[in-house]
N, C-alpha and C positions, 0 to 999 in steps of 0.2 A: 324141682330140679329139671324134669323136662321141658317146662314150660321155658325155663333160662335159656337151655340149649337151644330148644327151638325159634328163642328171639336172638340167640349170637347165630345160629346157623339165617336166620331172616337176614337180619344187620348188613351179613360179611360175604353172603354169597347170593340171596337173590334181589338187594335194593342195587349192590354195584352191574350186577348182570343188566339191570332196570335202566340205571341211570347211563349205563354203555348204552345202552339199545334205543334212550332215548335222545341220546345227544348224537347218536347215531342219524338217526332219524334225521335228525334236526337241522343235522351238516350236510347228511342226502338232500333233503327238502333244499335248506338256502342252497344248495349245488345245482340243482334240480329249477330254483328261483331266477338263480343267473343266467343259466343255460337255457332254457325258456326268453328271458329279459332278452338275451344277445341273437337269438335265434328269433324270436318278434321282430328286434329292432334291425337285423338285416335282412329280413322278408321284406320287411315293410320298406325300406331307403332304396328310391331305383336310384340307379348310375346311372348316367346319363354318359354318354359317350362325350370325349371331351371335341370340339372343335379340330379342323382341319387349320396347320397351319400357311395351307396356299390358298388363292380367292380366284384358282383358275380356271378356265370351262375348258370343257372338249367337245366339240361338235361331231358328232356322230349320223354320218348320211347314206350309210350304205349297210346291208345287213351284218349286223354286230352280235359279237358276247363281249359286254363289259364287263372285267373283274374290277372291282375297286377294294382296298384294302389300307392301314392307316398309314400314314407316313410316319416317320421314326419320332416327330414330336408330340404324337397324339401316342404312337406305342408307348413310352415312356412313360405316359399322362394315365394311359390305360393300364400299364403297369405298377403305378404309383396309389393306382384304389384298390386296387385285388390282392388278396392271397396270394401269394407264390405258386401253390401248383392249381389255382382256378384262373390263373392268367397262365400259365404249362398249359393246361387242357384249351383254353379258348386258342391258343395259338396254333398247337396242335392239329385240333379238328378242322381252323378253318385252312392250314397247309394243306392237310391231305383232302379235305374238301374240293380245293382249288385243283389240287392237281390232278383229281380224278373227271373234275368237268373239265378240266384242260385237254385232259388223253380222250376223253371221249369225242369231244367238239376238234380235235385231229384227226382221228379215227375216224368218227363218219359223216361230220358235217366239214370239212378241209375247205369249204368255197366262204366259211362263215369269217369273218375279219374278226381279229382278236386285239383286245385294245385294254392294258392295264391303266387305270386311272388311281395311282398309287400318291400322284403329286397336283391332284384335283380336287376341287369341291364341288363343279358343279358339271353334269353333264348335260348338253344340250341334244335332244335329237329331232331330227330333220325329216319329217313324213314325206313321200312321195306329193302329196297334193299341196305341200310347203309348210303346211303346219307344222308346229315346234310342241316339245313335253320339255319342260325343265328340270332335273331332278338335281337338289341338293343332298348330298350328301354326307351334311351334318347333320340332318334328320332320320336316316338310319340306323338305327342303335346295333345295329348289328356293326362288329369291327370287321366284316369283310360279305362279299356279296358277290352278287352276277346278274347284269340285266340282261337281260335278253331282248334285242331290237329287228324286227323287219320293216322296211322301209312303208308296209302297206296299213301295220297296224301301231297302237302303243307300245313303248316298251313294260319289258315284264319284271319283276325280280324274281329270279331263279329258285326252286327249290332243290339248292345245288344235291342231297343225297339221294336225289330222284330225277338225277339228269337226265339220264337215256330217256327218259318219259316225259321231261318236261321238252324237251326240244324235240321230239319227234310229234307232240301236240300243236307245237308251238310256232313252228317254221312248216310243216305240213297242210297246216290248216290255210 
């Protein structure tokens, strides 16, 4: 008789406890399989920034801060591959990005020409000794930037969160 009770108490309480814990498992694991899967497969797929829809230059011959940032048919294009709040945050950071190299390069560099290239692709700059750098601006994967130009040397791309220092190296020198 014990022996019975011992295989209904087996039966009824520790193969169902079993068979929860392993389908448990199993639903964690394939959950676990997918999330992995989808987290691989957007590690791995770069975005490439979509195209500029202008094909127009700006010559730039005197000492500059270039901002460039997308125009409204590449925002859309950019907003059309991302998440909702990972296109929030790109946007975000590179506004108050922009605005904090804007306030500083008012603040203490006022003699520097400021020049948004918002409805460009390509920016031309103009070396004192005549030589030209060409820089397109579909090759930036970044959706907004700052170059930084003095007429005596190359232009730069900014590390806009470390403004005060990159333009006091930069124009200084």
């Amino acid at each position: 008789m014990k022996v019975y009770i011992a295989k209904i108490v087996f039966y009824f309480i520790v193969c169902p406890m079993a068979w929860f814990y392993i389908s448990s498992c199993n639903e964690s694991n394939s959950n676990q399989n997918e999330s992995a899967k989808k987290n691989a497969h957007s590690k791995n797929s770069i975005i490439k920034k979509p195209g500029s829809s202008f094909n127009d230059t700006i010559v730039i011959q005197t000492k500059a801060a270039v901002f460039y940032s997308p125009d409204s048919q590449q925002m859309q294009k950019i907003k059309a591959v991302n998440e909702k709040n990972v296109f929030d945050m790109l946007v975000h950071d590179c506004h108050y990005q922009m605005q904090n190299a804007l306030n500083s390069l008012k603040q203490d560099w006022p003699k520097i020409k400021i020049i948004n290239a918002s409805k460009a692709r390509y920016l031309l700059f103009v070396k004192e000794n005549k030589s030209t750098v060409c820089i397109d601006l579909d090759t930036k994967n970044d959706i907004c930037g700052l170059f930084l130009f003095d007429t005596k040397k190359d232009p730069i791309l900014a590390d806009m969160p470390n403004i005060n220092t990159v333009l006091q190296y930069y124009f200084s020198q």
